[in-house]
C-alpha positions in Angstrom: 13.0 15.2 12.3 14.5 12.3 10.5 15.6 12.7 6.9 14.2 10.3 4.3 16.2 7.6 3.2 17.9 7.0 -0.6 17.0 3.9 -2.0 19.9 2.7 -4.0 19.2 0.4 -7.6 20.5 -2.6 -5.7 18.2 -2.5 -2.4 17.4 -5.7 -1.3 13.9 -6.4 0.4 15.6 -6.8 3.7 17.5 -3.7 3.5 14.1 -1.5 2.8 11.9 -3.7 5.3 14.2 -3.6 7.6 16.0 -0.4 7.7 14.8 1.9 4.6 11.2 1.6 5.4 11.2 2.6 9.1 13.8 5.5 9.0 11.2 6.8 6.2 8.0 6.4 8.8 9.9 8.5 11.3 10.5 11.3 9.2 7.0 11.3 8.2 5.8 10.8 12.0 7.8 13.7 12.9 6.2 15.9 10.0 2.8 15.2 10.4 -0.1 16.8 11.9 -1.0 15.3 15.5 -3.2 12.7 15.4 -2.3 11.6 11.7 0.2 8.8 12.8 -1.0 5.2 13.2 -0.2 4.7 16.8 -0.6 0.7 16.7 -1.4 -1.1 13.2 0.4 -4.6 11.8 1.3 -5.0 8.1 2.5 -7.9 6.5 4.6 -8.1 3.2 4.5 -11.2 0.7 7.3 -10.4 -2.0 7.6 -13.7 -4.3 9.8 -14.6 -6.6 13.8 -14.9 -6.1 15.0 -12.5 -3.6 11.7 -12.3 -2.0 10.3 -13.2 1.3 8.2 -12.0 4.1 8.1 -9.3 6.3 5.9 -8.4 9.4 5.8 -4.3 10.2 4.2 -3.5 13.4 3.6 0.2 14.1 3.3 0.4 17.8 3.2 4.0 19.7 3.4 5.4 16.9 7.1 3.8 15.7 7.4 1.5 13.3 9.5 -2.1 13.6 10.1 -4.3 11.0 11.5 -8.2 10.7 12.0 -10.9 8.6 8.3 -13.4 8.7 5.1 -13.7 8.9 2.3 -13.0 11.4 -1.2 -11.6 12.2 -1.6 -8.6 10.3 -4.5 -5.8 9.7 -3.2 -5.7 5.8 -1.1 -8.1 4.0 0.3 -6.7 0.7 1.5 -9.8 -1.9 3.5 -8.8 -4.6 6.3 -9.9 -7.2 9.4 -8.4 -6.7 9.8 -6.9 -9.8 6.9 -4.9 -9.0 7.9 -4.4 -5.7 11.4 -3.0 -6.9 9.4 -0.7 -9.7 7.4 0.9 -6.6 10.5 1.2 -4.0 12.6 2.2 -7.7 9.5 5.0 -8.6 10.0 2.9 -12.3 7.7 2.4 -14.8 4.7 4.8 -13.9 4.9 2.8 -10.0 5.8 4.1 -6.8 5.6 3.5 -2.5 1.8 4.6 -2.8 1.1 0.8 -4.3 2.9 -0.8 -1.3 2.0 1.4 1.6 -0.8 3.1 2.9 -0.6 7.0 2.2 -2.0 9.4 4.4 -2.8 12.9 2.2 -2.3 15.8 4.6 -5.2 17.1 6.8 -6.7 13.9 7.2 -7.0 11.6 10.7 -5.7 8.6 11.2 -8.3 5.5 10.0 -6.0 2.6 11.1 -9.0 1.5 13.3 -11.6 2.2 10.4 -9.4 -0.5 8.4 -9.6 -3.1 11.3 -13.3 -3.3 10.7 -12.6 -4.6 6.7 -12.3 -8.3 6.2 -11.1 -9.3 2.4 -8.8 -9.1 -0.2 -8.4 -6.2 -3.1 -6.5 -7.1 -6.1 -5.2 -4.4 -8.1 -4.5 -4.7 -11.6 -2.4 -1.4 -13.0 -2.1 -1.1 -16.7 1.6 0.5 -18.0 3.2 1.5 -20.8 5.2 -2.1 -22.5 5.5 -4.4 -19.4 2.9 -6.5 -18.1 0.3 -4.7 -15.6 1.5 -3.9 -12.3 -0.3 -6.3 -9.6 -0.5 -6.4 -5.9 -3.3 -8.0 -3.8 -4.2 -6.3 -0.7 -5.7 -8.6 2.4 -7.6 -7.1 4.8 -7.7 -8.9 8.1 -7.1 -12.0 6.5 -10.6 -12.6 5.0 -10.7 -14.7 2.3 -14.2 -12.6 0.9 -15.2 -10.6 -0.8 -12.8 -10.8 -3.4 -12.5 -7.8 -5.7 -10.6 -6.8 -8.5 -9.9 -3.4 -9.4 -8.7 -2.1 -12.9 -7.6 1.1 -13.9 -4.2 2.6 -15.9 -1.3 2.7 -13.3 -1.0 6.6 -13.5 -4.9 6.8 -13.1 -4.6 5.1 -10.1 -1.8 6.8 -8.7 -3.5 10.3 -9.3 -6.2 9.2 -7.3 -3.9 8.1 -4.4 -2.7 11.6 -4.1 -5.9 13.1 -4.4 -5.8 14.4 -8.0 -8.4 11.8 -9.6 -11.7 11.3 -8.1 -12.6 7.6 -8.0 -16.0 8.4 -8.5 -15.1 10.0 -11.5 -12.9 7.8 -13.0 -15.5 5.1 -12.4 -18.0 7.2 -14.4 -15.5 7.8 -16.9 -14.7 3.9 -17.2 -11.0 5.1 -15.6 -11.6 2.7 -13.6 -13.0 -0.5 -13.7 -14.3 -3.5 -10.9 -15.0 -6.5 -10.7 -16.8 -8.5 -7.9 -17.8 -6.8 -5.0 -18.8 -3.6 -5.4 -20.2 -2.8 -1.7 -17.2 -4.3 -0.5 -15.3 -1.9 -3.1 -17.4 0.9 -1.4 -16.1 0.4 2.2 -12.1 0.2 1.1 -13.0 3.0 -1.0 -14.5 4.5 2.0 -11.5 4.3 3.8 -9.4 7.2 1.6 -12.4 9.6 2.2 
């Protein structure tokens, strides 16, 4: 099994794209339970601002490749890269869960559930001081339904790791969403 990598205050986006990111998949792969690897799914990175750029990640047989560009993807993540350095950094209440798909243990694999999903998700993330942490997820390159969801940044985090139901922090106003709530209901759907 592969060890995971450090991620040094200086990483560039090439350097954890290109190199970081897929040593880090393999060490997961090789500790999780059958069948909980995506054995064929594209993602596609947007990181703007100065020092940005884009990067297609294509997890095929169950290994993950990354380059520099753009191309077809099941989910395009577009995000500043001073948020994307707080989640690769773990700064500021962020972390990887904002950026890449988690998979909690004893769960299958739903790469081909999210195939089926066509629009975007923007996440707006509260924190302590700094502006809200934002990241727009596109799913299959549908350009609707849009939704926006809002919710505290360690609210949101808690619930990626399974510690926060979202049905409960919607009924508690933890949570908050704007436009499309049965679209909302199948992404949701998708963690379940």
């Amino acid at each position: 099994m592969a060890e995971q990598p450090q991620v040094s205050e200086d990483v560039t986006p090439e350097q954890f794209f290109e190199q970081l990111l897929p040593l880090g998949f393999a060490a997961q792969a090789g500790a999780a339970e059958a069948g909980a690897v995506p054995r064929d799914f594209a993602l596609q990175y947007h990181v703007t601002g100065p020092g940005g750029g884009d990067w297609q990640v294509q997890i095929s047989d169950g290994k993950m490749h990354a380059k520099k560009g753009s191309g077809d993807a099941v989910l395009t993540f577009t995000v500043s890269i001073d948020d994307w350095r707080d989640a690769v950094l773990g700064r500021d209440g962020a972390n990887l869960s904002l950026l890449l798909p988690q998979q909690r243990p004893g769960r299958p694999d739903n790469s081909a559930r999210v195939k089926t999903v066509k629009g975007p998700v923007v996440q707006e993330l509260a924190r302590e001081g700094k502006d809200p942490f934002k990241v727009e997820m596109m799913f299959n390159n549908g350009a609707a339904p849009r939704t926006t969801v809002k919710m505290k940044i360690a609210d949101f985090v808690a619930m990626q790791e399974g510690k926060l139901n979202g049905q409960e922090a919607f009924m508690t106003g933890r949570l908050r969403i704007e436009g499309d709530m049965a679209f909302m209901m199948q992404v949701a759907a998708l963690t379940a």
